[in-house]
C-alpha positions as CSV (number, residue, x, y, z in Angstrom):
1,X,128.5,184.4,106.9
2,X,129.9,182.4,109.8
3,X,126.4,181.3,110.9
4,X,125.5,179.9,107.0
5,X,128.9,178.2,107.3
6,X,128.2,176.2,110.7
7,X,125.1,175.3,109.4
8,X,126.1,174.0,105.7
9,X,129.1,172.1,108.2
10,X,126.6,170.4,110.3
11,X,124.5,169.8,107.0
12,X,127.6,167.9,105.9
13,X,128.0,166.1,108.7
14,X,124.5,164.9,108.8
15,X,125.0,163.5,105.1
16,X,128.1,161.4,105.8
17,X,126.8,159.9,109.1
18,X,123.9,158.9,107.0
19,X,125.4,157.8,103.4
20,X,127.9,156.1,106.4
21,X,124.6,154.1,107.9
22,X,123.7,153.2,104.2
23,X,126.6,151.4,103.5
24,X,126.5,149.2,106.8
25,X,123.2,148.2,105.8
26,X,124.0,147.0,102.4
27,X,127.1,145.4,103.7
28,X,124.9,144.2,106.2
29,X,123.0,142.6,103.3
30,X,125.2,141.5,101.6
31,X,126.7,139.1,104.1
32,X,123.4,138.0,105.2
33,X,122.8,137.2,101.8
34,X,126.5,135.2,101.4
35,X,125.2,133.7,104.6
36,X,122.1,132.4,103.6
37,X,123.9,131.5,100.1
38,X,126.3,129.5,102.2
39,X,123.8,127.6,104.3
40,X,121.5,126.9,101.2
41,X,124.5,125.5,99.3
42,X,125.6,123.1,102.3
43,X,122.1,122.0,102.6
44,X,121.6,121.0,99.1
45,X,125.2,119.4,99.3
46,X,124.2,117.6,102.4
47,X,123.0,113.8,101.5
48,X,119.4,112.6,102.6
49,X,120.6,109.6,104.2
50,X,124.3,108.0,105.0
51,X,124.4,104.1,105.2
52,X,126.9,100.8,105.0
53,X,124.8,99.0,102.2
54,X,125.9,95.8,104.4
55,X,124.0,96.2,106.6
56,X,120.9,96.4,104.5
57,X,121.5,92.1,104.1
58,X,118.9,89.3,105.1
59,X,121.6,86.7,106.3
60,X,120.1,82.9,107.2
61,X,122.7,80.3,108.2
62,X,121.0,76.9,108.0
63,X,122.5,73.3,107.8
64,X,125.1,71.8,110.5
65,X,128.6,72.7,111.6
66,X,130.6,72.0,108.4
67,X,128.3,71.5,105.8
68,X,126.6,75.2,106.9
69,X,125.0,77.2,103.8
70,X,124.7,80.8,104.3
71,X,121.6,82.7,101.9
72,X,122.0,86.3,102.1
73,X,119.4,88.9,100.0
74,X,118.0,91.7,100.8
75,X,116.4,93.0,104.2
76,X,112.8,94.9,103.1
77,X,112.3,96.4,106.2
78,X,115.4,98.0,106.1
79,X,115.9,99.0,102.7
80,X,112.1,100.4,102.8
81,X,113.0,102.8,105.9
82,X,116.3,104.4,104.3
83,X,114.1,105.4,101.4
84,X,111.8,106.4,103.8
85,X,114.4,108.6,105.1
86,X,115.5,109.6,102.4
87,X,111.7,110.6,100.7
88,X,111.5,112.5,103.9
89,X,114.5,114.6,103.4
90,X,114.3,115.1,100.1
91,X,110.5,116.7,100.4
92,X,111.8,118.6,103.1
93,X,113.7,120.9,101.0
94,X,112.7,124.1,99.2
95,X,115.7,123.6,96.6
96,X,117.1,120.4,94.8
97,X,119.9,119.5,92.3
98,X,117.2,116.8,91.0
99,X,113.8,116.2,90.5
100,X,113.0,112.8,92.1
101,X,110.1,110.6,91.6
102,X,109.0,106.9,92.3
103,X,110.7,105.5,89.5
104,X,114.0,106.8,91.1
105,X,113.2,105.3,93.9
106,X,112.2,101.9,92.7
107,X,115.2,101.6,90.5
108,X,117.6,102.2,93.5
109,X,115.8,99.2,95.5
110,X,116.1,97.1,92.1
111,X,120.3,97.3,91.7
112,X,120.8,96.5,95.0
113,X,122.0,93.1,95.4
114,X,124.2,91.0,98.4
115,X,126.1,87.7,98.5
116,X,129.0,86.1,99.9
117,X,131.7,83.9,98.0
118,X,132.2,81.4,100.6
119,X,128.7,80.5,101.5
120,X,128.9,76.8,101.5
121,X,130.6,74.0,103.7
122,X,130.2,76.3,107.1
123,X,131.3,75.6,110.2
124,X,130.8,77.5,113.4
125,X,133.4,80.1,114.2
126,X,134.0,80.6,110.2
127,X,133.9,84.5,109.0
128,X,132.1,85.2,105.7
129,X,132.6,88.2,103.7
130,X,128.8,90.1,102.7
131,X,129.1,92.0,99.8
132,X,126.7,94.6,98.5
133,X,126.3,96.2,94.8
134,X,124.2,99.2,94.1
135,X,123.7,102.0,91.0
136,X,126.0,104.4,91.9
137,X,124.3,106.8,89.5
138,X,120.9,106.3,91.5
139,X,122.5,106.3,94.3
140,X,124.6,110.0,93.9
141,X,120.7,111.4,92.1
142,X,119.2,110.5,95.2
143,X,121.7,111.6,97.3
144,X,122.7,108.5,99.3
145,X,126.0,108.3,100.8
146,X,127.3,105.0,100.9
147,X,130.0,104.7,103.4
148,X,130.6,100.9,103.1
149,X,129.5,98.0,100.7
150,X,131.1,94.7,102.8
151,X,131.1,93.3,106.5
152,X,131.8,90.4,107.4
153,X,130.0,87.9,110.0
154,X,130.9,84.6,112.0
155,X,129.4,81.9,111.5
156,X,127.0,80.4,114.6
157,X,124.7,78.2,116.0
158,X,124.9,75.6,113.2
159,X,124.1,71.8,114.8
160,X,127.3,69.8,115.3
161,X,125.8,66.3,114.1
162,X,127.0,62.5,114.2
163,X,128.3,61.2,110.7
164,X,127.3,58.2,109.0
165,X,128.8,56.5,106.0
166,X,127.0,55.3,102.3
167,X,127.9,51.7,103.2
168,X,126.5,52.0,106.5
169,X,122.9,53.9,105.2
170,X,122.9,50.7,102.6
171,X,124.5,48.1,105.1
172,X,121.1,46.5,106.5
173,X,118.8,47.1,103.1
174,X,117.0,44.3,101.6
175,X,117.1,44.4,97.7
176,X,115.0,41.2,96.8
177,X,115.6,39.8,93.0
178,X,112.9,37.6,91.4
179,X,111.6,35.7,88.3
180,X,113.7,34.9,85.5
181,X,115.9,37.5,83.3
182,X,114.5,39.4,81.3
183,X,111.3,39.4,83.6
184,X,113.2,40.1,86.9
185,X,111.4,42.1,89.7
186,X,113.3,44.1,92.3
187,X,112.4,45.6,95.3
188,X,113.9,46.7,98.6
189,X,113.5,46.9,102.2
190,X,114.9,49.0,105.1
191,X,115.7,46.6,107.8
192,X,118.0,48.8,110.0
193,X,117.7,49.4,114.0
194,X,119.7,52.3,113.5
195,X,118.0,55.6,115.1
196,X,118.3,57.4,111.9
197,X,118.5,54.8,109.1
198,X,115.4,53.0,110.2
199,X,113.7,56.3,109.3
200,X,114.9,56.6,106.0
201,X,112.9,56.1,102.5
202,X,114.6,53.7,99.9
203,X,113.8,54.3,96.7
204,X,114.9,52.7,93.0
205,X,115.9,55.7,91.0
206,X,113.9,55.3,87.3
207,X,112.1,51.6,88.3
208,X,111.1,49.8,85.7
209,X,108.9,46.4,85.7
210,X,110.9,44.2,84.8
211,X,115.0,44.0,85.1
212,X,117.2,41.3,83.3
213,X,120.5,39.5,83.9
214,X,123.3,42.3,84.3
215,X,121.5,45.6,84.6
216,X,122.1,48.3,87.3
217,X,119.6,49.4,89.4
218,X,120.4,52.0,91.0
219,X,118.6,52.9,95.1
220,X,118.5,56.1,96.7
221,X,118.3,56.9,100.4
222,X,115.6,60.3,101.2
223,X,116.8,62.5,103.8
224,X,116.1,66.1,104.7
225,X,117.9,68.1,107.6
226,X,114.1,67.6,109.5
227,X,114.9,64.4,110.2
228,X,118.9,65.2,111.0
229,X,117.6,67.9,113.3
230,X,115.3,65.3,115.1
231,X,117.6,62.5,115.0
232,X,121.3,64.3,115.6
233,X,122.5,62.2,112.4
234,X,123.3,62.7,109.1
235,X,125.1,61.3,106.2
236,X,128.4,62.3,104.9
237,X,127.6,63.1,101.0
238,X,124.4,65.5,100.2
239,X,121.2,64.3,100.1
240,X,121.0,64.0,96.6
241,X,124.0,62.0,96.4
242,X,123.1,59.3,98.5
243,X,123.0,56.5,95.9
244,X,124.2,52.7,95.7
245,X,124.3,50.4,92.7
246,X,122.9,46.8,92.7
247,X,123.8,44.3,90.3
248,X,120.7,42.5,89.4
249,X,121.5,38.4,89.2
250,X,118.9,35.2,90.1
251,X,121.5,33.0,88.5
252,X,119.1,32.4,85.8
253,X,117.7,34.0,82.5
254,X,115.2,32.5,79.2
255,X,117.4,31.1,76.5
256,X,117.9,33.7,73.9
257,X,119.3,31.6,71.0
258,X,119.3,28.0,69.8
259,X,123.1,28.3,70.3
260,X,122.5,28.1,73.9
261,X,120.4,24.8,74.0
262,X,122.6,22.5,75.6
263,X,123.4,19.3,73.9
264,X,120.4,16.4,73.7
265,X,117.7,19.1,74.8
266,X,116.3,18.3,71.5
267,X,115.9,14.6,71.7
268,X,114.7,14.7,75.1
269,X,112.0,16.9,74.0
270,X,111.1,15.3,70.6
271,X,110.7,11.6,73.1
272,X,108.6,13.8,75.7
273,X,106.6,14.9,73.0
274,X,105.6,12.0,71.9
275,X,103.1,11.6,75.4
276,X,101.3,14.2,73.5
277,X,99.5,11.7,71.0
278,X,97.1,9.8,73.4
279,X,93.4,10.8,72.2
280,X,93.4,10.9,68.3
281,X,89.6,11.8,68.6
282,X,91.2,15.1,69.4
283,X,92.1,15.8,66.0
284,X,90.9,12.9,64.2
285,X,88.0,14.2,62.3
286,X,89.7,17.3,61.4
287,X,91.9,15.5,59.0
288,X,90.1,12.8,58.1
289,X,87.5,15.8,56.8
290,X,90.3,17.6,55.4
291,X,91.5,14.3,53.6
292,X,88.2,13.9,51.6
293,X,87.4,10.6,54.2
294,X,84.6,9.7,55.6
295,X,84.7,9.7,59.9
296,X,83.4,6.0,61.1
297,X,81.4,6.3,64.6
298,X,80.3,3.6,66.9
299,X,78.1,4.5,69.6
300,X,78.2,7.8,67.9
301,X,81.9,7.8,69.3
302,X,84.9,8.3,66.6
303,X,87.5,5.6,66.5
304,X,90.8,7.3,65.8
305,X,93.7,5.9,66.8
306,X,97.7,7.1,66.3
307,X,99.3,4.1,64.3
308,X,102.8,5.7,64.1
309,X,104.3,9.4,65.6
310,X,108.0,9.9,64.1
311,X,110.4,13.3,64.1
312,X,110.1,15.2,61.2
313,X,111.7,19.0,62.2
314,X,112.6,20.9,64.9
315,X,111.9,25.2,65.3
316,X,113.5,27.3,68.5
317,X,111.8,30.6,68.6
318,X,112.8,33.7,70.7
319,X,110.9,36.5,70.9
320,X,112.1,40.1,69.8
321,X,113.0,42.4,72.6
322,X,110.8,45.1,71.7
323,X,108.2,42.4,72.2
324,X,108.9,40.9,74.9
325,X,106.1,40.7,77.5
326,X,102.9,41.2,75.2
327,X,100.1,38.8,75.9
328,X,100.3,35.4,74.5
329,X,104.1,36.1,73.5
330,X,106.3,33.3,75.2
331,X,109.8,34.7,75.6
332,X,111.4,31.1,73.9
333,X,109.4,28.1,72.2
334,X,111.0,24.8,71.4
335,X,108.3,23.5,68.5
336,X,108.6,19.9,67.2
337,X,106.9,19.0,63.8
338,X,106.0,15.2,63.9
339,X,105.1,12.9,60.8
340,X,101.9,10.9,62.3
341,X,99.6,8.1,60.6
342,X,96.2,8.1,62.2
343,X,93.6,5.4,61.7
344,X,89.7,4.5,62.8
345,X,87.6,1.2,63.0
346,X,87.6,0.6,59.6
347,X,90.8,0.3,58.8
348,X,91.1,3.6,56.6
349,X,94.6,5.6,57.4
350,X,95.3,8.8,56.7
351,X,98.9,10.7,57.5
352,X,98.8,14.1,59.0
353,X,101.7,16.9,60.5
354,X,101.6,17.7,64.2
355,X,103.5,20.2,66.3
356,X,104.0,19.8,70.3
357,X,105.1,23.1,71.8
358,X,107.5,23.5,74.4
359,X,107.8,26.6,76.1
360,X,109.9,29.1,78.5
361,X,113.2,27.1,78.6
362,X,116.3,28.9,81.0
363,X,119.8,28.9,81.6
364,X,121.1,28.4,85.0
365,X,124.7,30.1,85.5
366,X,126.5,26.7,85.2
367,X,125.0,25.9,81.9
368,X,122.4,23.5,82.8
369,X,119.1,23.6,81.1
370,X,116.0,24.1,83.1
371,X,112.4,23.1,81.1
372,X,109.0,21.1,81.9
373,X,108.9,18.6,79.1
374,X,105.9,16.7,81.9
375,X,103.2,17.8,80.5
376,X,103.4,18.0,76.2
377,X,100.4,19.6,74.4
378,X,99.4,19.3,70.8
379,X,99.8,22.6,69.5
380,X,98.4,22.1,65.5
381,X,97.9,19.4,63.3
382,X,96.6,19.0,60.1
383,X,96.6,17.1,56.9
384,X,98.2,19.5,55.3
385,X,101.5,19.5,56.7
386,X,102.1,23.4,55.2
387,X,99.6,24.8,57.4
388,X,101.0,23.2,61.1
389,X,104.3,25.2,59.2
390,X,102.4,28.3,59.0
391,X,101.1,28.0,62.1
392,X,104.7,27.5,63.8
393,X,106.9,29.3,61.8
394,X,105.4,31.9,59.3
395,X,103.4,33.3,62.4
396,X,105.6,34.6,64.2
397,X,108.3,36.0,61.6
398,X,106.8,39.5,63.3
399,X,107.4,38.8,66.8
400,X,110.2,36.0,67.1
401,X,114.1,34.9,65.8
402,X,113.3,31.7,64.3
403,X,116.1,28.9,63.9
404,X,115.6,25.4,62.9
405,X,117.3,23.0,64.9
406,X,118.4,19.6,64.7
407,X,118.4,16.5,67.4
């Protein structure tokens, strides 16, 4: 009895030592488990990359101390190996919180962006402020711990350079005026010694042809900060702004209305006229022939002569703007109609209507007429006195202002 009781103690014993070891082992699994729970959990937590987005910025400082520019985008090399990184860390893991693909990835790249608010007018020894933006979104999906979005940098290295002035870039420029308003040419010269001038283009900004009396023209001066580099100069206003107006004046323009002829111009050229009539042969037959008469010849030579040449009217023509410059068009005419008798060997007259043409007559700036009366020219004649007036007037109702003047 004693001996069956030892051996069911012992049997006991045995039970409880190993029910004992049981329990260790599944506690023993259990906190491996927690364990392995634990590190799992902090390794998905964990971020694939940690980074101050500022300094992910492309930053160029170009220009000269004080008038500096700072560009600032994105550095692709850098940007390409923290989503390097983080590709690499993300395939590394068995277990993720999201699924990631190339989209992801190129998104992330696209919303980054970098600038400064104080980029321009830099001088050396200036701070700027860089400033990154992101997708914060993207940026928590793929796990990217952005510790910093700003830095800020001093500003360096930026060529100190000699200033000049507008006046003195325009002081030794030629602007040369010519011809008579409203046909004026203009052109310009750089004439400077000056190290950095001389090497400058002039240019007229929107050239025309022709100019008249009292327009603007306006001439820029080309530079680029090549040539302030090479030369140690530059001018104190942008490049673009480097501009000077010219007053075009030659002191003299065409006469625009008959209000403007001064006084006796009229007279003078009705008497110069009056040289015109020297060869009646010139238009002798014409008339005679439209007159019904019979031409007399001698030696097979006509016989005209001019009996009598007397005023009859007076036209000033100016031409239209629009029209001004279109072949054949003269920008004023001064026509004078004459009454003229004309005769040949045998006595037999006939009258006829003549016009002398003056044209191109200017206006100096003190008021004085300038004209060549030296050399008069008949410019129609006929027996019918309507068509000389169609030929002067009714012409050129399209083209010109027509006034009729008096002596």
């Amino acid at each position: 009895m004693q001996k069956n009781l030892r051996e069911n103690r012992k049997y006991l014993r045995r039970r409880a030592r190993r029910r004992k070891r049981i329990i260790i082992f599944f506690i023993f699994l259990m906190i491996l488990a927690m364990c392995a729970f634990i590190v799992l959990r902090a390794q998905i937590s964990l971020p694939y990359a940690t980074v101050d987005l500022s300094t992910l910025a492309r930053i160029e400082i170009s220009g000269f101390d004080s008038d500096g520019i700072a560009t600032v985008d994105g550095d692709e090399d850098k940007i390409d190996s923290l989503l390097k990184e983080v590709r690499s860390s993300y395939e590394d893991q068995m277990f993720h919180v999201h699924e990631l693909d190339d989209t992801d990835f190129a998104a992330f790249r696209q919303s980054l962006s970098f600038m400064t608010p104080n980029g321009n007018g830099l001088s050396n020894g200036q701070t700027i402020k860089i400033i990154a933006s992101y997708d914060e979104e993207l940026a928590k999906k793929l796990k990217i711990d952005v510790t910093a979005q700003s830095c800020e940098v001093t500003v360096e290295g930026l060529q100190e350079l000699k200033r000049v002035s507008v006046d003195e870039v325009f002081a030794d420029l030629d602007v040369d005026v010519s011809g008579i308003s409203p046909e004026i040419s203009v052109s310009v010269e750089n004439k400077s010694s000056h190290p950095f001038i001389k090497k400058l283009r002039f240019a007229i900004v929107d050239p025309k042809e022709f100019y008249s009396e009292g327009d603007t023209v306006s001439v820029r001066a080309y530079f680029d900060e090549n040539l302030c580099r090479a030369t140690g100069y530059t001018v104190d206003v942008p490049a673009d702004e480097c501009v000077k107006d010219y007053s075009v004046s030659v002191g003299e323009r065409y006469i625009s209305s008959a209000s403007e002829l001064p006084p006796g111009i009229v007279a003078k050229a009705v008497d110069a006229g009056l040289n015109a009539f020297r060869d009646a042969n010139e238009y002798g037959v014409r008339v005679f022939c439209e007159a019904n008469l019979v031409p007399v010849y001698i030696n097979r030579k006509a016989t005209f002569v001019y009996d009598s040449c007397s005023f009859d009217s007076a036209y000033f023509k100016t031409v239209f703007p629009e029209k001004r410059g279109e072949l054949g068009l003269s920008y004023n005419d001064l026509d004078i109609l004459y009454d003229v008798v004309i005769s040949q060997a045998d006595g037999t007259t006939c009258t006829a209507k003549a016009a002398v043409r003056f044209s191109n007559l200017v206006l100096d700036d003190d008021g004085s007429c300038s004209y060549d009366f030296s050399n008069p020219t008949i410019f129609s004649m006929s027996y019918f006195g309507a068509r000389v007036k169609k030929n002067v007037v009714d012409e050129y109702k399209s083209t010109h202002d027509i006034e009729k003047v008096g002596l």
